[in-house]
N, C-alpha and C positions, 0 to 999 in steps of 0.2 A: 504493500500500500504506500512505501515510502514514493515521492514524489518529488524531485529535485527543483528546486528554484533557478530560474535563469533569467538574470539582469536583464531589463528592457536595456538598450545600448542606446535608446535616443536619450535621454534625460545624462546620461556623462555626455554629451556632444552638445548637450543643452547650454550644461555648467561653461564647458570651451566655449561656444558662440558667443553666451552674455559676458564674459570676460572680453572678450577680444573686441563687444561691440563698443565697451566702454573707453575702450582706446583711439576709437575715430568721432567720441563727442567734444564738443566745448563745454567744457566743466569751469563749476562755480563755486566755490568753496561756503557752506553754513555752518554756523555753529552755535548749540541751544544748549540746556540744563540737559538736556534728552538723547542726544546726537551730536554727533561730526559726520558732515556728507561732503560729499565732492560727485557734483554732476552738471546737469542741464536741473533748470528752474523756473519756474512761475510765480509771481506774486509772494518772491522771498520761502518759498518752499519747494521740496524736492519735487520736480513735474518731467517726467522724460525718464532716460536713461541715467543710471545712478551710483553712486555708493554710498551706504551708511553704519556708521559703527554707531551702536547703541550705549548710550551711557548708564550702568546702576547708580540705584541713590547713593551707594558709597561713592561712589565717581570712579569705577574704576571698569575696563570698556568690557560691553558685555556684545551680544553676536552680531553677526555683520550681515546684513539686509545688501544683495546685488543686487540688481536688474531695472525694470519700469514702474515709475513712480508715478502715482497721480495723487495731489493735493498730502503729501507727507508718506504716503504708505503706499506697499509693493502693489501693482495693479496692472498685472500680464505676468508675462515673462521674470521671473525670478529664482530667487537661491540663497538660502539662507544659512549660516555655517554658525554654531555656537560656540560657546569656550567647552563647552563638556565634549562628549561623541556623539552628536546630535545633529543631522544636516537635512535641510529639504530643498526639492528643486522642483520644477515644475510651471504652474500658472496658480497666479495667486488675484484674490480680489479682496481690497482690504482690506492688506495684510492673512487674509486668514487662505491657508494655502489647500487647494478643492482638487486637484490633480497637478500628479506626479509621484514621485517618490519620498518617502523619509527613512531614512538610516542609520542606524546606531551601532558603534564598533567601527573597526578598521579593516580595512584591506590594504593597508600599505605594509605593516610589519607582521614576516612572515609566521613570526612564533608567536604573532598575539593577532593572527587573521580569526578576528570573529565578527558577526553582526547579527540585525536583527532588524524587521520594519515591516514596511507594506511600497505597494506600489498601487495607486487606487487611479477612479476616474470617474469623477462627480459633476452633472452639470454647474453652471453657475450659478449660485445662491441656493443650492438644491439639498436636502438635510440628509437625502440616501442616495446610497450611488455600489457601487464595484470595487471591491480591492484582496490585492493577493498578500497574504500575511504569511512573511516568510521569517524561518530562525537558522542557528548554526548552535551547535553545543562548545563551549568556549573548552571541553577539556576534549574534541576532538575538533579541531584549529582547522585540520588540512581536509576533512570534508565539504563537501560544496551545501549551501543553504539547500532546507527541503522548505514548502508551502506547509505552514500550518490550516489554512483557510484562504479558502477564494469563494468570493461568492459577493451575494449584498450586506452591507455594512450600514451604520446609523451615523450620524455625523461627527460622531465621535472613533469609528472606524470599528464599534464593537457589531458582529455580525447580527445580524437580523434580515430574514426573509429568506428565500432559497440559497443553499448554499452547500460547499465540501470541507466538512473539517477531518486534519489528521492530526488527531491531539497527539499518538504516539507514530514511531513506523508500522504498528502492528495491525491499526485501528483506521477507520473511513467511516465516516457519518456523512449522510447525503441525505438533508432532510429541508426542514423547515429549523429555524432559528432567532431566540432575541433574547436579549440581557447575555449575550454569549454562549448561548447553550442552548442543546437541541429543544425545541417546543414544537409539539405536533407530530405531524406522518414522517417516520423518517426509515429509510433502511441503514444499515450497520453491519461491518465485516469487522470479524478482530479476527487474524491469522487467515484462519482456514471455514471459520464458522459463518454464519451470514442470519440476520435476523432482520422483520419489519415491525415495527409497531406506532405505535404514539408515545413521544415521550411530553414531559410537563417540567419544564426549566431544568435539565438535565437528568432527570432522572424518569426510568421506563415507569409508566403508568396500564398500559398494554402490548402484552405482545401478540401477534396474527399470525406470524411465520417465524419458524425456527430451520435452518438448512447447513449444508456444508460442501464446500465445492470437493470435490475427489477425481483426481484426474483432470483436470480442467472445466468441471463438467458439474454442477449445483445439483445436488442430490438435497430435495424438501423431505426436512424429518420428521418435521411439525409443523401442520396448515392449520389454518382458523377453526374448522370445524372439529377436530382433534385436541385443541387445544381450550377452545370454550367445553367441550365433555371431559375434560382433564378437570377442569376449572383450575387449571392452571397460573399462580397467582403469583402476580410480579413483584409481593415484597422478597417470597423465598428468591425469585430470578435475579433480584441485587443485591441482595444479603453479599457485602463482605468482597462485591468487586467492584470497583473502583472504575473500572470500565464505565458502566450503566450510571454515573456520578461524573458528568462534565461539565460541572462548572468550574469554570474558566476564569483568570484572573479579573479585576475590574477595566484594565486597560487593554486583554489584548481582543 
């Protein structure tokens, strides 16, 4: 079930563009309680192509806002790099960033190559959208990111509505989702096993099918009918696995 992550490559060619565009503007230099910018300007504020480093109330510089500015904040084309391991790029509408990527960790040094984010794609001003939520295990470095979740997201990028999560390599939920965790019709593979039911914010409420693939080939061990004359009951079904139990951090 593991699923490898693979960089979109437009959004690092993004990064190089808006850098190299900022070399053919006439730049302005401002300076506030808030900011130090150097760009193109309107009405004594960042408006055009830009740079700005953000001042904390300690006064000491906090991340650095690239790209197109309208009336103070990013508005298109942007990139935003932090003091922590924290970067986004993408198109942003004040300031607040609706498509592209955010990444956390490095891929520059080899013995500390880890990260972790999404890659989404939300209309403008829109509160749900698309995004693939990928990780790396920081104590195996030289593996390539897998997708934890691709699907629909809330504007806060936690999954809600149709969607694939692979909380481990073993495990696929392909269901419905919200507050980050399966709710609703969902089916579910852990290994070799393969089950359908309703779950109710992570946890199975009913189950309809029970199966197992063998040979390539899904052999049904238990259908609806079999399993309502069982009365078959899904508290013994999660008793004690952890599996049937997916809730999910509050951020991812």
């Amino acid at each position: 079930m593991k699923k490898i992550f693979k960089f979109n490559p437009i959004f690092d060619r993004l990064i190089t563009e808006i850098k190299n565009k900022l070399k053919k503007v006439k730049s302005k230099k401002l300076k506030t309680q808030k900011y130090s910018y150097s760009g193109e300007t309107k009405n004594n504020l960042p408006n055009g192509w830009g740079k700005m480093v953000c001042i904390n109330p300690n006064g000491t510089e906090g991340e650095i806002k690239i790209g197109e500015f309208e009336n103070g904040k990013l508005n298109g084309r942007g990139y935003i790099k932090f003091k922590h391991d924290l970067e986004y790029v993408g198109l942003f509408n004040q300031d607040k960033h609706y498509s592209g990527r955010a990444l956390w960790g490095s891929r520059i040094k080899k013995r500390d190559r880890y990260y972790f984010g999404y890659e989404k794609e939300f209309e403008r001003n829109k509160k749900e959208g698309f995004a693939i939520k990928f990780e790396t295990d920081p104590r195996k470095v030289s593996k390539p990111p897998r997708v934890i979740y691709e699907g629909a997201v809330n504007e806060f990028n936690q999954p809600k509505g149709k969607g694939i999560g692979y909380p481990t390599e073993t495990i696929k939920c392909d269901g419905n989702w919200s507050r980050g965790s399966l709710n609703g019709e969902c089916k579910v593979q852990h290994s070799d096993y393969y089950y359908e039911g309703i779950w109710k914010y992570g946890k199975l409420s009913k189950l309809t099918l029970e199966g197992k693939w063998i040979n390539n080939k899904l052999t049904i061990l238990k259908d609806k009918k079999k399993i309502d004359k069982e009365k078959y009951k899904p508290f013994n079904f999660t008793y004690g696995r952890i599996m049937w139990i997916l809730n999910l951090k509050e951020d991812w």
